[in-house]
C-alpha positions in Angstrom: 102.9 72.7 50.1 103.5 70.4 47.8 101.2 68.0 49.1 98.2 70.7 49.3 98.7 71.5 45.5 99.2 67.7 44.7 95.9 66.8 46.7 94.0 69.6 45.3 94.5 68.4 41.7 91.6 66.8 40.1 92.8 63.3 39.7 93.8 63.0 42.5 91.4 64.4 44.3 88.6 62.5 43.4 90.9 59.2 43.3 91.3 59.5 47.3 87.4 60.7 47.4 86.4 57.5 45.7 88.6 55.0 47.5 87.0 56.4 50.6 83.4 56.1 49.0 84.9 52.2 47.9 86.3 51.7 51.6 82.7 53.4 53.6 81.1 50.9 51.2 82.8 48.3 52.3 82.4 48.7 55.8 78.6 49.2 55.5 78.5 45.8 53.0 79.8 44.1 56.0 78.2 45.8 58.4 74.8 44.5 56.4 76.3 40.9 56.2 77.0 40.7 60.4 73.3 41.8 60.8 72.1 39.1 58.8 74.2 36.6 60.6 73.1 38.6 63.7 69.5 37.8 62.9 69.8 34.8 62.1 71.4 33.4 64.9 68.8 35.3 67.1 66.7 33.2 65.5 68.2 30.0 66.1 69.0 31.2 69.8 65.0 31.9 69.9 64.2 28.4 68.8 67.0 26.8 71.0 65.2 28.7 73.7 61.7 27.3 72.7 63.0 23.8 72.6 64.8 23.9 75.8 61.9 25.4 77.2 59.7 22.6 75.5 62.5 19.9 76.8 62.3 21.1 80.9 58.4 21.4 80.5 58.7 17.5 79.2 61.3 16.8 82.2 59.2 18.0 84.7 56.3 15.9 83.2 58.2 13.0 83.3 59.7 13.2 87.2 55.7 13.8 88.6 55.0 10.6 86.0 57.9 8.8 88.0 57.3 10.2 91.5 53.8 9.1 91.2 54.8 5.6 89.8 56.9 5.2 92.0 54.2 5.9 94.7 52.2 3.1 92.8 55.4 0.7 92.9 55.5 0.8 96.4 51.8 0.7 97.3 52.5 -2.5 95.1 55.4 -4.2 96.5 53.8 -3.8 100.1 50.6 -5.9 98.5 53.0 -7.9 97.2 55.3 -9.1 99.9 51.9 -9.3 102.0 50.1 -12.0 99.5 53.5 -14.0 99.6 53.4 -13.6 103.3 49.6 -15.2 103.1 50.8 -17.5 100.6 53.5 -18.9 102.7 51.2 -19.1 105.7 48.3 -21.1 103.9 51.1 -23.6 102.2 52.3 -24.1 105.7 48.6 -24.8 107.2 48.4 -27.2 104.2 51.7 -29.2 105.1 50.1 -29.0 108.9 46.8 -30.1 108.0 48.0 -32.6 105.3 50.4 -34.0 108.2 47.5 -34.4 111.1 45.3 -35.8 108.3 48.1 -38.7 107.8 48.4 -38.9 111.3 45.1 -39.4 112.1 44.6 -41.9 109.1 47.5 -44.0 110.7 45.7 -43.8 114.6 42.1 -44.5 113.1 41.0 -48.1 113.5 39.6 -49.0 109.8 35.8 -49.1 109.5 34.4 -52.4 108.8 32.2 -52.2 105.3 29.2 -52.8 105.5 26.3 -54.6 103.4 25.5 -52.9 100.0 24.2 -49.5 100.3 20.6 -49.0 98.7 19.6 -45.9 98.0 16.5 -44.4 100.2 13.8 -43.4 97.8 12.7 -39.9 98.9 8.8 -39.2 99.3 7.6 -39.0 96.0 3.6 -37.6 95.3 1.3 -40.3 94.5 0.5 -39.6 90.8 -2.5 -38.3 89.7 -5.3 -40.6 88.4 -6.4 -40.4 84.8 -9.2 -37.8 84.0 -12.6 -39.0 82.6 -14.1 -37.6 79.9 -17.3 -36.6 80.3 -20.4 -36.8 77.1 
């Protein structure tokens, strides 16, 4: 009993009372300082959230953008690969032409010139006689 008369005394008494005041104070300090950090990385998960929502809003944007360019990119090749397709076709109509046009000139007898060519005067109006002044 020792130890009932020992923590009974005064000094000691209030010694282990105040290291347990000092030790609850503690504990609630810290307590205090994990809901700040608590807080505060809710907020930063909150923003993080915001900008990822942000960021898949943009993404989604972006992939219509590109499924409709892409659209437009084919549309474009087709019109494309068709006007080479003409292209090719006319250049080989010219080489054609430009061949049966050298052939001819080669089969054609040469035409003879003629005399100097006067020009025809067209029907031109008579022009109109003077007007008299009259007193």
């Amino acid at each position: 009993m020792d130890i009932l008369k020992l923590l009974f005394e005064p000094i000691v008494f209030f010694s282990i009372l105040g290291g347990s005041f000092l030790l609850a104070m503690a504990a609630l300090l810290a307590v205090a300082r994990q809901d700040q950090k608590i807080s505060k990385l809710k907020e930063a998960v909150k923003k993080e959230t915001t900008r990822k929502e942000e960021l898949h809003n943009q993404v989604s944007g972006l992939k219509e953008e590109v499924g409709k360019l892409s659209g437009e990119l084919g549309i474009k090749s087709k019109m494309y690969e068709g006007l080479v397709g003409q292209y090719n076709e006319l250049e080989r109509d010219s080489e054609r032409l430009a061949q049966e046009l050298e052939s001819s000139k080669k089969s054609a007898p040469k035409p003879q010139p003629q005399g100097p060519v006067q020009p025809q005067k067209e029907n031109q109006p008579a022009p109109n006689p003077p007007l008299k002044n009259t007193p």
